[in-house]
N, C-alpha and C positions, 0 to 999 in steps of 0.2 A: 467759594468759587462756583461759579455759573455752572448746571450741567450742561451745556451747550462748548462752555471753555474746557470742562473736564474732557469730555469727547473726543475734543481736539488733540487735547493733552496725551491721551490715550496713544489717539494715531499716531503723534508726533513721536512714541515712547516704541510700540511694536507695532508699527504698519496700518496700513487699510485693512477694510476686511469685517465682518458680521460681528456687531456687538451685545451686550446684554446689561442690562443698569439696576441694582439691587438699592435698596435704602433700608438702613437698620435705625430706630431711635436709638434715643439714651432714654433716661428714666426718672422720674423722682418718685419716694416716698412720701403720701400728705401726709401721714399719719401712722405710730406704729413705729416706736426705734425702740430697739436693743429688745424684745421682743418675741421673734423667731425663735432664738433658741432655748425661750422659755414656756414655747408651745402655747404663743399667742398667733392675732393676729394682724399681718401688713396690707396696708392699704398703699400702694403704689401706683402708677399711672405712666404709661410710654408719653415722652414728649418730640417736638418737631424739630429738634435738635437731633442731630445724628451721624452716621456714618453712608457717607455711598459707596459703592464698589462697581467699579465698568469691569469686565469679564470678556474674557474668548476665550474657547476650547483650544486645544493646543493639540496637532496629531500625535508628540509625542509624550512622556512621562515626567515632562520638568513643570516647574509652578516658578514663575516669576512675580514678584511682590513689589509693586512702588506704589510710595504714598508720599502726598502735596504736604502731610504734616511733618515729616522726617526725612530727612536725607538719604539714610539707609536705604538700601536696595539689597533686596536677597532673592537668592536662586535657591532653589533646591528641587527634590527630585521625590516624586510620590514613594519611590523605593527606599529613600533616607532620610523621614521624618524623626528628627532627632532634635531635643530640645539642647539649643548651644546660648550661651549666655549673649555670645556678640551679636546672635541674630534679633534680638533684644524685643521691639514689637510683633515681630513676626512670627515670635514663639505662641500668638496665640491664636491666628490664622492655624498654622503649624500643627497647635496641640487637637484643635476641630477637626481637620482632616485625619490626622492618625489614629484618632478616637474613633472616627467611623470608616475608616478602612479595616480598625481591625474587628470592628463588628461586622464584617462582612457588605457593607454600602459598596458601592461602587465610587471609584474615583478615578478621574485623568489627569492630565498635564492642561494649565492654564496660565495664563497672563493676565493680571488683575492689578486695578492700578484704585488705590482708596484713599481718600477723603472724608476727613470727619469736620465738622464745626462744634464739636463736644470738646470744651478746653479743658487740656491735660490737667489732671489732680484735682479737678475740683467736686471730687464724689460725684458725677452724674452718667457713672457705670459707664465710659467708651471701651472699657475690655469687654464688656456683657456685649455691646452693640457691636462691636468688630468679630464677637464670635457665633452670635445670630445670624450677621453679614455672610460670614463664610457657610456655615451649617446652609442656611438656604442656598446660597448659589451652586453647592455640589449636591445641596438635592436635587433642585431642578435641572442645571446640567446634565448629572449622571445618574440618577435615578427617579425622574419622570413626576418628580414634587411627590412621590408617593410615600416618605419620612411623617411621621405628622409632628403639629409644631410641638408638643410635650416632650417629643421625643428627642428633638432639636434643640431644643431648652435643655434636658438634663446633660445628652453629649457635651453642650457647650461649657455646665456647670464643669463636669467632670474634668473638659478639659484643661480649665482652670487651675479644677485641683490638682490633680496628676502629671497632667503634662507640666504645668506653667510654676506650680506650687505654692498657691495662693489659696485656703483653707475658707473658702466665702461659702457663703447660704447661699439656694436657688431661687431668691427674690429678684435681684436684679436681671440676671439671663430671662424667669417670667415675667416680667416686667417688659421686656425689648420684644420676646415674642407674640407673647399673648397680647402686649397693648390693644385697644381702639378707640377711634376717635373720638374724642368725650368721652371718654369711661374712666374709671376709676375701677383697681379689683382689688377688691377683697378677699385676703390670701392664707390661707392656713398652711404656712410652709413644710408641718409637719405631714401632713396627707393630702395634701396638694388641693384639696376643693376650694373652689375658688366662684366667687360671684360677680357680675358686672356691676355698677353703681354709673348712674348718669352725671356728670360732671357739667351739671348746666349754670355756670356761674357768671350770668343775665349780666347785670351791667359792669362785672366787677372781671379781671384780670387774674392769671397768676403770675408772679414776676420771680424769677431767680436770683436770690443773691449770693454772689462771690466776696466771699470775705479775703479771698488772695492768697492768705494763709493756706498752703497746701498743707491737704487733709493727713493728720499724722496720727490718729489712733494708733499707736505702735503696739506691736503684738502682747506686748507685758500686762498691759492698761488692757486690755478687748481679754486676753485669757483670765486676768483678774477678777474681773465684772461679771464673769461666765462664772466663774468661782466661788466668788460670793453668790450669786445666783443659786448653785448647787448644795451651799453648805445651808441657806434659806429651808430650800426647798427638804433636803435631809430632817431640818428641826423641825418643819411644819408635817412631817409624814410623821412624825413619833404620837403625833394628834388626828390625823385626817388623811385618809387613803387618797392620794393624789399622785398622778404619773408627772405633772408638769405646773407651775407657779400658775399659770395664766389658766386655769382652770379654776381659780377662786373667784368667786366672787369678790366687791367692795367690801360688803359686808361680811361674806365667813372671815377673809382676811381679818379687817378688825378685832374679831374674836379669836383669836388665835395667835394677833403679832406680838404678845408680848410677851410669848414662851420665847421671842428671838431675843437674845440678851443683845448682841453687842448691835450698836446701833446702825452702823455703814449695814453689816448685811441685812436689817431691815427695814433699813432705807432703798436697798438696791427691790427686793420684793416686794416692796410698797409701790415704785416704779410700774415694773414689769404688768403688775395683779391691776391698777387703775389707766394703764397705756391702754392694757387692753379692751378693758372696758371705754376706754375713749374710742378707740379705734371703731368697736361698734356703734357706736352711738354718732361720730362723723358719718358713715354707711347711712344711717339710718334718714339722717339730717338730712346728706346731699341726695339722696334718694329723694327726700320732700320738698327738696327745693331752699331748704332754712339756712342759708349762708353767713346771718348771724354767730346763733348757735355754733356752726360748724368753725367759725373765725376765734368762737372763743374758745374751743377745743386745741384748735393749734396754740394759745399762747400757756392753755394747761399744761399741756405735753410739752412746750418749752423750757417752764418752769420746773418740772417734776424732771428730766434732764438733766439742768443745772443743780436746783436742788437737792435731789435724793438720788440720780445715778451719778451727778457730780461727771459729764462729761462736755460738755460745753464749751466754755474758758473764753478767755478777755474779748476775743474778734467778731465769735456767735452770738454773746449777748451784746455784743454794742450793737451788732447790726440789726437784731432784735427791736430789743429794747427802744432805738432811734424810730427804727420803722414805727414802732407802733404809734409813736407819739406826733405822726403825720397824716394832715386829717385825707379823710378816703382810704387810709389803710384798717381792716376790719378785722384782719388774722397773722400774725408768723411765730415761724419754728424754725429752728434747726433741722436741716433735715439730712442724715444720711450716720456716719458712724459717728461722727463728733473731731473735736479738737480742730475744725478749722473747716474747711471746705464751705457748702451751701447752706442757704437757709432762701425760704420761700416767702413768701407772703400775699393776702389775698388783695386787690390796691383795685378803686373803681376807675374807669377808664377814663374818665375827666383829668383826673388826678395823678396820671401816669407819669406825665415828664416833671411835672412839679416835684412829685415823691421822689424821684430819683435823683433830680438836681439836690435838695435840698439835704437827700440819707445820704449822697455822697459827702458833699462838703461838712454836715455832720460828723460820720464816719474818717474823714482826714481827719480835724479837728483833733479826733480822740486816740486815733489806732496811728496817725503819722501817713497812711500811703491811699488810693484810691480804692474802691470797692470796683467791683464790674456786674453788669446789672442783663438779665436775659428775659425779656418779653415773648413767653410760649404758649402756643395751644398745648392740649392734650390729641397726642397723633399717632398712627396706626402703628403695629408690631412692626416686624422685619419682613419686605416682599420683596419682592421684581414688579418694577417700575415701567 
């Protein structure tokens, strides 16, 4: 939707009168899955896909919520932020505010009407972008943008956790705040230092693939992975004083993996221990411009997924595997938790509608339904517009 139709939409919903227009991205990860919590690390990037929010102060205490993506409509009252099941998206609008009123922020009563072009399920973090959305628009309403964005990043994390009950890392929320324009960051989710990397990728695209398949890591599978992760890292301490897997090297790892007896868990630290070492080595690459190299890093890291974290499955690799076998395409992966959702790839701009006619009707062929295909820059954090 147009913002010029949004606008409209607005009036036509609560009246005339002084508006304000926020834009929150969504996100992808080039580089760097299942990683984080093995105190490695992620290479993500804000993209131009995202959520907008039109806004007015309201003189009194209520918050009204409409959005062009759901039907729902919810009221409530800054006095009774309470997470309800049937208020269902809103709980996470909802959980941002409550998070920073009870940290003592400032907050009023507002009319806010959102719009996202981020399509549901398909891992490209619209909860992370809806809750930057909000964290910015009641900073700068009611507290004079004086919040900084770290600090609107973590409320937003928390809100997730706490309020909303969704047990995620603070990638994706950094990722929607901190993005910029062509960049790429470099992110050590455990102490947060983080680097820019220029994402100058000259004649070549990035293209989003939707495998359709909504993203289903289901908690059993994600706490399992974490587990074996854990029991890894237990055996590899009985030899080498180490706080976290991704603090090995390539090489101390090889000296050391075959104190792991059973094979799955060291296959999962074989993972983690070379993700990251790719993940540096992409940094390093798009920093110099090598797009090659960096193309062939994403289909290592796709492979090492499938094969040794074994999270992948039939939808990711067809759309993979297809992509790559179409020429102008240089790099993909999967990208996000796994079992369905996105994968990325790098496609030269010649090449663009060719590769997608051709990976779709491919991908019918094998999987039975259509893929859906997203042509992004790399684009700013969450602001007012």
């Amino acid at each position: 939707m147009e913002l010029k139709e949004l606008k409209n939409k607005f009036e036509n919903i609560y009246g005339q009168g002084e508006i304000r227009v926020f834009h929150s991205p969504g996100r992808v990860n080039l580089i760097g899955e299942h990683i984080d919590y093995n105190g490695g690390y992620v290479f993500p990037c804000a993209i131009e896909l995202g959520t907008y929010g039109i806004v007015r102060e309201r003189c009194d205490n209520k918050i009204n919520f409409v959005s062009t993506n759901f039907k729902l409509k919810v009221e409530t009252n800054v006095d009774e932020l309470e997470y309800r099941k049937e208020d269902d998206w809103a709980n996470y609008p909802k959980g941002v505010i409550s998070i920073m009123k009870n940290m003592g922020y400032k907050v009023g009563g507002m009319d806010i009407l959102i719009s996202g072009n981020i399509p549901n399920g398909a891992g490209l973090s619209s909860s992370a972008s809806l809750e930057l959305l909000i964290a910015q628009i009641v900073n700068r309403l009611f507290n004079n943008g004086e919040i900084s964005t770290i600090d609107l990043v973590k409320i937003s994390q928390e809100a997730e956790n706490k309020f909303v009950g969704v047990n995620c890392g603070i990638m994706d929320q950094f990722a929607v705040g901190m993005g910029k324009m062509n960049k790429g960051i470099l992110l050590n989710c455990n102490t947060l230092e983080y680097k820019y990397a220029p994402v100058d990728l000259k004649d070549y695209t990035l293209v989003i693939m939707n495998t359709k398949k909504r993203r289903a890591l289901n908690e059993s599978k994600y706490n399992e992975r974490r587990e074996e992760c854990e029991k890894a890292l237990e055996i590899i301490r009985t030899k080498k004083n180490i706080k976290y897997l991704c603090e090995l090297t390539p090489d101390e790892f090889t000296k050391v993996k075959e104190i792991i007896e059973d094979e799955d868990i060291r296959k999962r630290a074989e993972h983690a221990v070379f993700e990251n070492y790719r993940v540096k080595e992409a940094f390093k690459n798009l920093s110099e411009g090598n797009l090659q190299e960096f193309g062939k890093l994403l289909v290592e890291s796709h492979n090492s997924l499938k094969n040794l974290y074994e999270v992948t499955g039939k939808e990711l690799d067809t759309i993979v595997y297809e992509a790559l076998k179409i020429e102008g395409c240089i790099g993909a992966r999967m990208t996000g938790a796994g079992f369905g959702g996105c994968a990325i790839a790098i496609v030269h701009k010649d090449n663009i509608t060719k590769f997608m006619e051709e990976l779709k009707e491919n991908y019918f062929h094998i999987i039975g339904y259509y893929p859906e295909f997203y042509v992004t820059g790399i684009g700013e954090g969450s602001r007012e517009i």
